[in-house]
N, C-alpha and C positions, 0 to 999 in steps of 0.2 A: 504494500500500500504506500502510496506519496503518503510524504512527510507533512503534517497539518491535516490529511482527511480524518473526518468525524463515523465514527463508526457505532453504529447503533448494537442496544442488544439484543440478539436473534435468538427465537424459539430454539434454535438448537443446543444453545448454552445454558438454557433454563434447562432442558429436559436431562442433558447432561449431569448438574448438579445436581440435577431429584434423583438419576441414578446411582450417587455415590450416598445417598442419604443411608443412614444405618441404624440398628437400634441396640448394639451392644455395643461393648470396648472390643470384644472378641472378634468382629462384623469391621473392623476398623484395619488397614493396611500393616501390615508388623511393627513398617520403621514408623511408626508414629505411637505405637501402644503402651511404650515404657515411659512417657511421661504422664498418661491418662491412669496409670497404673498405680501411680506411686502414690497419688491422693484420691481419697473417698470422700461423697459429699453427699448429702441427703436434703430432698425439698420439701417442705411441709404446706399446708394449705388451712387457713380456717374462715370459713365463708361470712362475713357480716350480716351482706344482702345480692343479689343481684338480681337487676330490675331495667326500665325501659329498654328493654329487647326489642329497639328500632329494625324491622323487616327492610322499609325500605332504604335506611342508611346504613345496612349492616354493621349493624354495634348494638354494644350492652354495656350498660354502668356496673361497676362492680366496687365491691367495698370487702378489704377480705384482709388478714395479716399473712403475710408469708414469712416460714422461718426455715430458715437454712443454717444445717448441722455439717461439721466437717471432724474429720479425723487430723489431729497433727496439735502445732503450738500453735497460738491464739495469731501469730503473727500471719499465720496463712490462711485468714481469712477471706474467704470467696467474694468476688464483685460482682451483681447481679444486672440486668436487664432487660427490661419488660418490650421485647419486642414488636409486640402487635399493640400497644398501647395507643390509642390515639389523642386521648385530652386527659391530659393530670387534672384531677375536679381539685386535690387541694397537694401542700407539696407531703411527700412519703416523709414519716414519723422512722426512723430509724431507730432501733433500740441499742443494747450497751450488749456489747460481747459476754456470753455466761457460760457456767461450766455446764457441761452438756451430759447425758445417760444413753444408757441404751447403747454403748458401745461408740458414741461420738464425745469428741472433748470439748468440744465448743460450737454453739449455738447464738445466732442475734434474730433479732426479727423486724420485720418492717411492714408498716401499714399503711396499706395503698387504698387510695380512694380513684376512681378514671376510667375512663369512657375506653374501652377496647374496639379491633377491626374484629368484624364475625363474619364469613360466609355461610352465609343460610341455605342448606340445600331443601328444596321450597316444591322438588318434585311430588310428593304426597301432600300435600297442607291442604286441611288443618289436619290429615291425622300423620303429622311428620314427628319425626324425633332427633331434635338438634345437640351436636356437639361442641359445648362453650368454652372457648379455650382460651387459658393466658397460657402465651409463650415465656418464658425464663430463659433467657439466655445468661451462661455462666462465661465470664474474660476469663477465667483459667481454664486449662485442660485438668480435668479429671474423672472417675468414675461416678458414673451418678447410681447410689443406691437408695434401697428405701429405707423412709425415715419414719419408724411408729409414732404416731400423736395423737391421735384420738383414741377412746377409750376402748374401741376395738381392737388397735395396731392400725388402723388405716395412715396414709401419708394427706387426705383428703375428709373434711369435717365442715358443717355448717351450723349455723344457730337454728333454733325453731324461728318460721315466717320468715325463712332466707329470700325464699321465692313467693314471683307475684302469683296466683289464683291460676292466671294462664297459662303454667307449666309445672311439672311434679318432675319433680328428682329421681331421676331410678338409680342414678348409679355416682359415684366420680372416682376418678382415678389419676394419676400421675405415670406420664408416659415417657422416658426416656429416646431422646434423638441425640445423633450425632450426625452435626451437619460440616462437609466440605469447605473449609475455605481458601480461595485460589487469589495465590500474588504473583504479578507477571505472569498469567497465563499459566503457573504451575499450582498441582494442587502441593500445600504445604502446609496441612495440617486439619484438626478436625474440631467445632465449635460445641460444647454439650448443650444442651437445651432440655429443659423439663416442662414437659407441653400438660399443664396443667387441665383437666377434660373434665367438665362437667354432661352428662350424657340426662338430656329433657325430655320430656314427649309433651307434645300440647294439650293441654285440653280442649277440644273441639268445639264445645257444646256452642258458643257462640256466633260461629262461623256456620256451624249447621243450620243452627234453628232461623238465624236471623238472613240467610243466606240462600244456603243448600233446602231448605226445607218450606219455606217461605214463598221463592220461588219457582219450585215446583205446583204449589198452590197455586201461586198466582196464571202459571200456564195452562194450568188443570183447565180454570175459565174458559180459555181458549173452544170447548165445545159447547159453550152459552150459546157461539155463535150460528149453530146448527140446528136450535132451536126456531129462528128466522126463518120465513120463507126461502126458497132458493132462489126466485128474483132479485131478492132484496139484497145488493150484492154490496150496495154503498153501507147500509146500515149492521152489515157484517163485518165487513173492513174494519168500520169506527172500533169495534168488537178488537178485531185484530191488533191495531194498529195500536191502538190504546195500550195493551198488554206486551207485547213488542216493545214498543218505548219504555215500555215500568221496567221488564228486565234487562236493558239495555242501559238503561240513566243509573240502576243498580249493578250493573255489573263495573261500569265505570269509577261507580262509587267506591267498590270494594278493591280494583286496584291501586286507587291512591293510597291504601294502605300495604302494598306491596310493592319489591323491587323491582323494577324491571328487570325480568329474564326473559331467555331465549327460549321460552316454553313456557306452554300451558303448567297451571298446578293443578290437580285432583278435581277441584273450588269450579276453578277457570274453565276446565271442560265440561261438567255440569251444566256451569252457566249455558256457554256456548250451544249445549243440547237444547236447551229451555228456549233461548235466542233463538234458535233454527225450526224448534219444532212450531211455535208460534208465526213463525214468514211461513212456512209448509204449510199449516193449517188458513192463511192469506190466500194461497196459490191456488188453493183448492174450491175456496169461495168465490176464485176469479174465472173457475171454468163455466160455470155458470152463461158467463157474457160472450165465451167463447166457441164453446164446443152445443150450446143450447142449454133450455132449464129443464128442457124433456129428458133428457140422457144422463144427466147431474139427479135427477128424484129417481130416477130408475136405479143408480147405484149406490146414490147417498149412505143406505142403511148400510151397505159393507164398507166403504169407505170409511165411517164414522166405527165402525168394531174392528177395523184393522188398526184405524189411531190407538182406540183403546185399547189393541192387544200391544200392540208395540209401547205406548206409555205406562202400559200395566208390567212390561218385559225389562224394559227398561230400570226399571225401579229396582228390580226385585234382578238385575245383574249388580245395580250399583248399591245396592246392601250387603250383597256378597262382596263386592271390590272392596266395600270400605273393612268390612271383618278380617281380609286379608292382609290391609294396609296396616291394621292396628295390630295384628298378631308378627308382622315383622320391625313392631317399632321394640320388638324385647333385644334392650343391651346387648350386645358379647363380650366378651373378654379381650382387654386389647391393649394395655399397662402392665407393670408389673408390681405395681402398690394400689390394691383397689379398695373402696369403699365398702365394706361386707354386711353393712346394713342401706339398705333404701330410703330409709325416712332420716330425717335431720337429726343431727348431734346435738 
């Protein structure tokens, strides 16, 4: 390359260093593991609160102490960094180095109050189950093990009414990474990180009822209009059209409270069934004017039972979808210091 060109960073160099991402010391290249080796470090977690789980700015406030425990003399204490951190709400309370148990010699802690980055993965919503993470990134090289602190042995604990109404705790856990870091173009050397996980599930109920279920009702109407004569093709429409716009000004409504993705959610295609089957049920009031009102009464009556077999089919597929969505929002195992109780410490 000329001297002075500006060179951007390419999808290949990203993808590259997710490949060398690792989750033990053992996973990590040889010439690098004798200094990961030589110190041990433990990250602890205890939850305050955490709350405004902004969807469409992907973030969450959190309020939590973190304590980190190291093996060695007081002087080799660990330097911390909240990677995905995006707004410190006030500045972190640092506590006084103390002599440490459980097989560590020294402990401090510090209390963070701040807005973190979240990606939401938003493909089931509402019945998704999101994982909330603070990053830790540690400036020395060391082994990260687990650190018992709650009355379990867990390395992850919260207060009662951590979490707002809109999400239940199943699990949390502390996930050890070790991520690549490259100077001049060489890799030289490896970053620990303790990828803090809180593991959610939504509760639904309000996205259903007010939404998903709601909805549905309102399209139900949709065969009021069959009631009408079958000349009456203006005073069906109004029927139509009317109901069309209600799910439509409501479906609009309900994305402003979500991100924009590159896909529908769960939610989103619902909608869009409700949205279409009411223009279809339009379409059909309009053959009338077309094809005659003679041949429109003569099939009407099946017409009007195949709507109702298919919105009766419908329903009774998307009850089954959702019983499957919720039966795969159950945790897995995926740390190596996990939470072994579900409800709050």
């Amino acid at each position: 390359r000329s001297q002075g060109s500006v060179v951007g960073f390419a999808e290949e160099a990203r993808l590259e260093a997710e490949s060398h991402v690792v989750d033990s010391v053992e996973e990590i290249p040889e010439e690098f593991q004798n200094t990961f080796k030589a110190r041990e470090v433990g990250i602890a977690i205890k939850v305050i609160s955490i709350h405004q789980m902004d969807m469409a700015n992907h973030t969450f406030d959190a309020d939590f102490n973190l304590n980190i425990a190291w093996k060695g003399v007081a002087d080799d204490k660990p330097e911390i960094q909240l990677y995905n951190m995006r707004e410190e709400q006030q500045d972190k309370e640092e506590g006084d180095i103390k002599k440490g148990q459980a097989g560590f010699d020294y402990y401090y802690r510090i209390h963070v109050k701040a807005t973190f980055r979240q990606h939401f993965k938003l493909q089931s919503f509402p019945f998704d189950m999101q994982e909330l993470t603070v990053r830790v990134r540690l400036k020395t090289e060391c082994t990260l093990v687990h650190l018992p602190w709650g009355p379990t042995g867990d390395a992850a604990s919260c207060d009662p009414d951590a979490f707002q109404e809109d999400f239940k705790l199943k699990r949390a856990e502390v996930r050890p990474k070790y991520l690549p870091s490259y100077k001049f173009g060489k890799l030289c050397g490896y970053d620990p990180e303790a990828q803090i996980v809180f593991i959610v599930n939504r509760n639904a109920g309000y996205w259903i009822y007010n939404y998903g279920y709601l909805m549905s009702i309102v399209c139900t109407f949709a065969f009021a209009a069959f009631t009408l004569p079958v000349g009456d093709v203006g005073d069906r429409l109004g029927v139509g059209f009317t109901l069309n716009l209600t799910v439509v000004a409501t479906f609009y409504l309900m994305q402003d409270k979500l991100p924009t993705c590159s896909y529908y959610t769960a939610l989103e295609q619902h909608m869009v069934v409700c949205i279409g089957f009411t223009m279809f049920v339009m379409v059909i009031n309009c053959l009338a004017a077309v094809i005659g009102e003679g041949i429109i009464e003569k099939f009407e009556r099946a017409i009007v039972t195949s709507l109702m077999l298919f919105w009766v089919g419908y329903h009774t597929y998307m009850k089954i979808r959702v019983n499957a969505m919720l039966n795969d929002r159950i945790p897995r195992l995926a740390g190596h210091s996990v939470s072994k109780a579900s409800k709050p410490l």
